[in-house]
C-alpha positions, 0 to 999 in steps of 0.5 A: 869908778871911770866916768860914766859919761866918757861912753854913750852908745844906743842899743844899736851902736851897742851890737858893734862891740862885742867887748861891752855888755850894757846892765841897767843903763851902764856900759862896762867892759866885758873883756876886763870883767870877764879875767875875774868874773867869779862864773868864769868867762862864760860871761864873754858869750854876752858881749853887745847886749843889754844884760840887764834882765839877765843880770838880775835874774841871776843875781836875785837882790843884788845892785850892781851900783853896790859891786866895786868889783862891777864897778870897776869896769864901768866905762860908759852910758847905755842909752836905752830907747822905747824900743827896748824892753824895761823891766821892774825888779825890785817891785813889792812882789818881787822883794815878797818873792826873794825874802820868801824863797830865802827864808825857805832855803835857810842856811842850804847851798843854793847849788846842787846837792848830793842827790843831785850829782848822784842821778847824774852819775846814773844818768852819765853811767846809763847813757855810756852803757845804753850808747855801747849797746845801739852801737854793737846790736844797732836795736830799735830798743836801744836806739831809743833808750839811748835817746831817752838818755840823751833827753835826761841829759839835756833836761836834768844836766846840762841845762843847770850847768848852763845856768851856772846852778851846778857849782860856784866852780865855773870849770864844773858848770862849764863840764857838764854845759857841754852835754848839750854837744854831747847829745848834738846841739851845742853849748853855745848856741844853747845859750844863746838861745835859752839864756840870753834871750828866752828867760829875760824875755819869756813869751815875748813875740819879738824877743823870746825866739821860742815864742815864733821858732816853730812859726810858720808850722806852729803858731803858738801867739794870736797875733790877732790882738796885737801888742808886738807890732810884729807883722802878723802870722798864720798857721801854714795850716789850719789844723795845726793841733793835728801836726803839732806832735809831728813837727815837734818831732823834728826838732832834733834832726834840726838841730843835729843836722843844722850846720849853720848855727855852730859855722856862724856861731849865731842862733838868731838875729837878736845876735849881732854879727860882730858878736859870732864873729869875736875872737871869743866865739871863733875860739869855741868853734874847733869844740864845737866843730869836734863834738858835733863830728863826734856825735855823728861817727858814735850814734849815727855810723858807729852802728850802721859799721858795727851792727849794720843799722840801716843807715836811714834808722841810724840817722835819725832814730835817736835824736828823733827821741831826744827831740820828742822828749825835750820839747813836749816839756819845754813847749808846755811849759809856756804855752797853755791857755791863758799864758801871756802872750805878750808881756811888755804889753800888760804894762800899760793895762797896769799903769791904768790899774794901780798907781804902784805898778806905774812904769816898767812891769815887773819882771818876777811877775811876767815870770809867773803869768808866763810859765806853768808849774805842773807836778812836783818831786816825781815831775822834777825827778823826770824832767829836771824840775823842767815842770816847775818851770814858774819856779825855775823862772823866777830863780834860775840860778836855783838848783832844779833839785830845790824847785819842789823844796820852794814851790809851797812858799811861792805859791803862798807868796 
């Protein structure tokens, strides 16, 4: 194992090297790891940045001191400050968590199964046919379906490829994560945004970007009690309940129609410059340049040329749908009335609670006091188990087809 103190670089110093990843104080290196990394080099995407969090939610029970394989690009020390979010994985309720979802999985492969890949193939199979007819009749009722379509894409597919739940073939997960350019976002962007930074920091006022992403229109933090340290803010109007539905709504044109995140290929400033700028991520944007201008000729002019849609309809019809449809599940999902609004904060209630909470929170449970799990089989079913979402939290390596399978057991746990 190479000497760990030959390296020591602070959190800052960190996003200056893209070709190191930081997991539970150590620095390894990611261009190494990444040749034989058994997900695939996907893992390049998390150069510069603290990886712990990730690395443990994807890895439930696994110590990355055990890992020779791990260990064998070690090339550092991470020294980590206040500033720094920490976190407990290995507390009593987290171990009572992993045993309990293992024991009620059994001997069952925790990727996707055989029901799984059939609704995929309807969902793939309906989209293509939906897509050929809003191009070659330009119909309202098409151009909606086909927008339901590419939501069921988004939620039922992709979104377990890009957790790497589909298959322990990373080609495969790779595949299907590119459904996310397939209905105008993209892959990579995606990820950073869900994968790196909303699941190992849920609800966080200044590490999750989805808790702030519709601020100022939407306010969804009550920044009048604190805890972030961030400047507080206000509705832009005070009756926001009322608009909600309509800002909501524009989250596809914004995204489809948002050039910058796949020219700078950085969705937020949590991603360091020397990390959009990466030989990795500057070979990802010819795709990505490709597939958006793919999704523009299909759904927007292919219809006003074929059928003449007007172009105003073409423009936005479909991924105003999509737009709808993914984040009334998402915004649910982690906005509700007593959700946790600030995570790291409840740490220092429980020191003064109970002696064994002492230290970092525990990650498993800020998990589930920042989710809501509403609905089961016919909810996974619609929402590709988007509705169990303390259960996809809490194992997000899980296949979303499993999630009603675990929902009794960790609800008992």
């Amino acid at each position: 194992m190479t000497d760990p103190e030959r390296l020591q670089l602070t959190s800052e110093e960190l996003k200056e090297r893209p070709d190191l990843v930081a997991v539970d104080g150590l620095l390894y290196d990611l261009e190494g790891f990444a040749k034989v990394h058994p997900g695939g080099q996907a893992i390049l995407s998390a150069g510069a940045y603290d990886a712990t969090a990730l690395f443990f939610s994807m890895h439930p029970g696994r110590d990355p001191l055990k890992s020779e394989l791990f260990q064998t690009f070690c090339v550092g020390t991470h020294r980590r400050t206040e500033m720094d979010p920490k976190y407990n994985f290995h507390s009593p309720f987290a171990l009572d968590l992993q045993s309990t979802v293992r024991k009620a999985m059994g001997k069952v492969s925790w990727y996707a199964p055989m029901g799984f890949w059939v609704r995929t193939f309807l969902i793939c199979t309906a989209t293509l046919f939906l897509e050929y007819r809003w191009v070659t009749t330009g119909t309202i009722l098409a151009g909606i379906c086909v927008g339901c379509l590419h939501a069921q894409i988004g939620l039922s597919v992709q979104h377990d490829a890009s957790h790497g739940a589909l298959s322990s073939n990373p080609s495969i997960n790779a595949f299907f994560a590119y459904g996310a350019d397939w209905i105008g976002n993209s892959r990579w962007i995606w990820l950073q945004q869900h994968i790196l930074w909303h699941h190992p920091h849920t609800n966080h006022q200044d590490f999750d970007p989805d808790a702030s992403s519709a601020e100022p229109l939407l306010v969804f933090n009550d920044y009048s009690k604190g805890g972030s340290g961030k400047k507080p803010v206000k509705p832009l109007v005070s009756w926001q309940d009322y608009i909600t539905y309509a800002v909501l709504s524009m989250y596809g044109p914004g995204v489809v129609y948002n050039p910058g995140g796949i020219v700078t290929m950085r969705h937020n400033e949590h991603i360091p410059e020397s990390v959009s700028k990466s030989v990795f991520y500057s070979k990802q944007k010819p795709l990505a340049y490709f597939f958006r201008l793919f999704y523009f000729v299909r759904i927007v002019l292919a219809p006003w040329y074929f059928s003449g849609t007007p172009l105003y309809i073409s423009f936005f019809l479909v991924n105003i749908v999509t737009g709808i449809l993914l984040t009334m599940v998402f915004v649910v999902s982690h906005n509700f009335e007593g959700s946790d609004r600030d995570p790291l904060k409840l740490a220092e209630k429980e020191k003064k609670r109970s002696k064994e909470e002492e230290g970092p929170i525990c990650w498993y449970k800020m998990q589930a006091e920042t989710s809501c799990t509403y609905g089961g089989t016919i909810g996974m079913l619609a929402t590709g188990g988007l509705n169990l979402q303390i259960e996809h939290h809490l194992f997000p390596r899980l296949s979303s087809w499993y999630y009603p399978h675990i929902q009794e057991s960790i609800r008992k746990c």
